[in-house]
C-alpha positions, 0 to 999 in steps of 0.5 A, a space after each residue: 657835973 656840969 655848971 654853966 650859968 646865964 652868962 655864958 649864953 653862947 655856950 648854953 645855946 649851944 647846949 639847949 640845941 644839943 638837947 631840943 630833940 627827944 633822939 639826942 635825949 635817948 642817946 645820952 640815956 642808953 649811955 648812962 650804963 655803958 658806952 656804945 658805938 653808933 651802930 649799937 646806938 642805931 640798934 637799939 634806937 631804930 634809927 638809920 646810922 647816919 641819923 644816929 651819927 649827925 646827932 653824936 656829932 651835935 652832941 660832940 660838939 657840945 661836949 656832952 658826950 665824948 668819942 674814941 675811935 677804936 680798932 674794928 674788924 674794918 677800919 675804926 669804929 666810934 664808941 661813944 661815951 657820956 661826959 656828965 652825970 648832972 647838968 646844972 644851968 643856973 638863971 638867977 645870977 647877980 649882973 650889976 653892970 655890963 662892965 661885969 659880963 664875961 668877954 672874950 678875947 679870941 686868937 687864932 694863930 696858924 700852926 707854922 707860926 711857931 718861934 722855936 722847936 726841938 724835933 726829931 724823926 719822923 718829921 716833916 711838914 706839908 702845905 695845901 699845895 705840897 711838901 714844904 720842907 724835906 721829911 725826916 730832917 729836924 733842921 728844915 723846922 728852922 726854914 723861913 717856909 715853915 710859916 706856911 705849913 698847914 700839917 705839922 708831924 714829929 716823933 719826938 720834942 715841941 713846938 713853941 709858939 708866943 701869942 698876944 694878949 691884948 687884954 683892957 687894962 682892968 681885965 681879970 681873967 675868968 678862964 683861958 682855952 686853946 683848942 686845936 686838931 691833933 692825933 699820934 705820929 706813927 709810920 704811914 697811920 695806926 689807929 691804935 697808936 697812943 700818944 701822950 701829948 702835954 701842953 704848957 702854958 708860961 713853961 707850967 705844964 697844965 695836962 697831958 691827953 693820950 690820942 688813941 692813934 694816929 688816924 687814917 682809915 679816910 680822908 680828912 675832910 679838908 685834905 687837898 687832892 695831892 696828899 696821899 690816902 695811906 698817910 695820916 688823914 685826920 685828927 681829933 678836936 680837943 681844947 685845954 681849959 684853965 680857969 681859976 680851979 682846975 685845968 679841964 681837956 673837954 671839960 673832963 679835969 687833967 690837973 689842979 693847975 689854976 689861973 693863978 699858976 700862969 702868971 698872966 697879970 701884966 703880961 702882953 703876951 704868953 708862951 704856949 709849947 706843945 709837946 712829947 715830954 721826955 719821960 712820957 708813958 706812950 711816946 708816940 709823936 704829934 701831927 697838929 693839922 691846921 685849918 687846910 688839913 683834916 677834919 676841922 677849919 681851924 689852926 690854934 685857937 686861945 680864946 681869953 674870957 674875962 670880967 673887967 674890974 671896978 675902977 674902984 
């Protein structure tokens, strides 16, 4: 179910939009028995495909339905699949003070800027101007250029990265999210390619989210006009939520690790490594895409939501 409250109003914006037309409505009622790509969607609501995938867009966006992209007799096609049973939006909330409301300290920081890795072949990193560095070599991820990098692939290992929190002094994190572009690592692309890809927090391993493959049956969307078209293309967006319960990918819960596990009171900075663990199922790399690569304007983003506390 999800619960989401007056005091998060951007988020239930984002979702009364979601649902202000009667198609998007439809669209999440055919998926109560199964799940359907978007042609099948198209068929069964009489609606031109790509009306019918601007709405699966919109929906996606809010994370009311999520989607896989799965081997197809050409290319890929885009099942969809609904994200919640039950909708629970609750108005009547008790807000004494404005100090109460929820606040959000937001960080974006550029895939290149990572401060430590262990990586091994295949491996390389690109920018929007070209190669950065020579592919296949792990120990050209300790060149000074490797700042600039705006994708980022290895088979096996991590990348390290340490981001501020410049949090008010009385703050008491609610919840911590990073969001970010990423598929599978395989030879040239493989649609069908599993990788299990595990994020950590402070050296706490908070989950771990399977990328179905490694994508390229199109160009990336933001992609600049030298990469090649039969290397991988683009990725998917998903975010990492810890709050003070559980830790959710796309709001769908991976592990019970809380807030409380990640020791973040005090601090004025944290660690974040993502990577390949070393007795993970399906080891089939990274390519993390920021904001000149891909489908999505964006590097690594942290965004911090927090309460401040009564001076009392």
């Amino acid at each position: 179910m999800l619960d989401i409250t007056i005091n998060e109003p951007d988020r239930l914006v984002q979702i009364a939009h979601a649902l202000s037309t009667r198609a998007r409505v439809d669209i999440l009622r055919l998926l109560n028995a199964k799940s359907l790509n978007v042609i099948e969607i198209s068929e069964a609501l009489q609606l031109p495909v790509s009306t019918v995938a601007n709405h699966v867009k919109l929906l996606e966006a809010a994370k009311l339905i999520h989607t896989e992209l799965l081997p197809a007799t050409r290319g890929a096609m885009k099942v969809c699949s609904r994200s919640y049973d039950d909708i629970l939006i609750t108005l009547n909330t008790s807000v004494h003070w404005s100090k109460d409301d929820v606040s959000v300290y937001e960080v974006e920081l550029p895939i290149g800027q990572y401060s430590n890795c262990e990586v091994h072949p295949t491996c390389g990193q690109a920018s929007a101007e070209g190669m950065l560095i020579r592919e296949d070599e792990p120990a050209s991820f300790y060149h000074p250029n490797h700042v600039g990098a705006q994708l980022i692939w290895f088979r096996k290992g991590y990348l390290d990265y340490l981001l501020p929190l410049e949090l008010p002094k009385s703050a008491r994190p609610e919840a911590i999210e990073f969001s970010m572009e990423l598929c599978s690592e395989a030879p040239n692309f493989d649609n069908d390619w599993p990788s299990d890809i595990t994020l950590w927090i402070n050296d706490v391993e908070i989950g771990t989210w399977t990328s179905p493959g490694d994508f390229g049956d199109r160009r990336g969307k933001l992609n600049p006009d030298w990469w090649i078209d039969w290397a991988t293309q683009y990725g998917l967006l998903k975010t990492w939520r810890v709050d003070k319960e559980r830790t959710t990918i796309d709001m769908d819960k991976v592990s019970d690790v809380s807030l409380a596990d990640l020791a973040l009171e005090g601090r004025h900075h944290l660690k974040l490594r993502i990577g390949i663990k070393s007795d993970a199922l399906h080891k089939g790399g990274i390519n993390l895409f920021g904001r000149q690569f891909g489908d999505y304007p964006q590097d690594i983003v942290m965004k911090v939501h927090y309460v401040l506390a009564d001076p009392d």
